[in-house]
Structures are given as structure tokens and as C-alpha cells.
N, C-alpha and C positions, 0 to 999 in steps of 0.2 A: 513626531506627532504634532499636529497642527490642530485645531481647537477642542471641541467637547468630543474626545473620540472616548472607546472603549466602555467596560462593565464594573461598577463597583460594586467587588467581589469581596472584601473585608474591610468594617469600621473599625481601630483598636484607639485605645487613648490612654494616655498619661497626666495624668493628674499633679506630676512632678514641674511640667511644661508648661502647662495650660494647653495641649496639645491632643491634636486626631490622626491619626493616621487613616491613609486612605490606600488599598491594593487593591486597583485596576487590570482587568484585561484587556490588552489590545491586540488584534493580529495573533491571537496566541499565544504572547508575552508578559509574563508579570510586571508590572509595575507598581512603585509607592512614591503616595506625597505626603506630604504634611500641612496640617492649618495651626498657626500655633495663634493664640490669643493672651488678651490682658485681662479678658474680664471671665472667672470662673464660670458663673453661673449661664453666660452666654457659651463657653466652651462646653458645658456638659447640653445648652440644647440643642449646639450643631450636633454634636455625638449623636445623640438621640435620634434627633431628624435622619440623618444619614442610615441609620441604624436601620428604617423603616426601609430604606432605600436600596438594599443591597439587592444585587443581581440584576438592577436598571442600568440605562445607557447614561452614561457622565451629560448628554446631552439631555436628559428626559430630567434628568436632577438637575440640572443649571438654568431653569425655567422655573424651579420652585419657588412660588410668591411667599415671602417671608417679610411683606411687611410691615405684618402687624405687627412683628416684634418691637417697633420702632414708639 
């Protein structure tokens, strides 16, 4: 797999981590990653955002302007 490919198909998270899980479709294939973080309250609004995002192209979500947050 070479850059923003496939579908985010499931957000899950853990709160143990400060951590998101991300399962992707590519080609037909399942895939997962992870985003793990230091700051809580930032971890629960990538969750969130993402959350909105499912069944978009990893590429259509990696264009996402996020930076008001800042």
C-alpha cells in the first residue's frame, strides 16, 4: 500500500492508550492502524472526527482542515 489508499470502515478506541483504531478497506482486504496520543481530550476528537468519516476514501479524510484546532 503506497499513500492515502482504501475506506475507513471502522473507528474503535481505547481510552486505556489514549488510542484509535482505524479498519480500512483496500483491494478487498481488511486492514488496521493505530493513532496513539498524549493528550486525552485531543484523542477523544480525532475519534469523533473520524467517527463522521466512516465509509470515505483515507484520501478524501487526509485533506481534512483541522486547523482550527490549533
Amino acid at each position: 500500500m503506497i499513500g492515502e489508499v482504501g475506506v475507513l470502515t471502522h473507528v474503535g478506541s481505547d481510552s486505556l492508550v489514549n488510542g484509535c483504531y482505524l479498519h480500512i478497506t483496500y483491494n478487498e482486504k481488511p486492514y488496521v492502524g493505530s493513532l496513539l496520543f498524549d493528550d486525552v481530550a485531543f484523542c477523544a476528537f480525532v475519534h469523533a472526527l473520524l467517527q463522521q468519516h466512516v465509509n470515505e476514501t483515507i484520501e478524501r479524510i487526509g485533506v481534512i482542515d483541522v486547523s482550527y484546532t490549533v
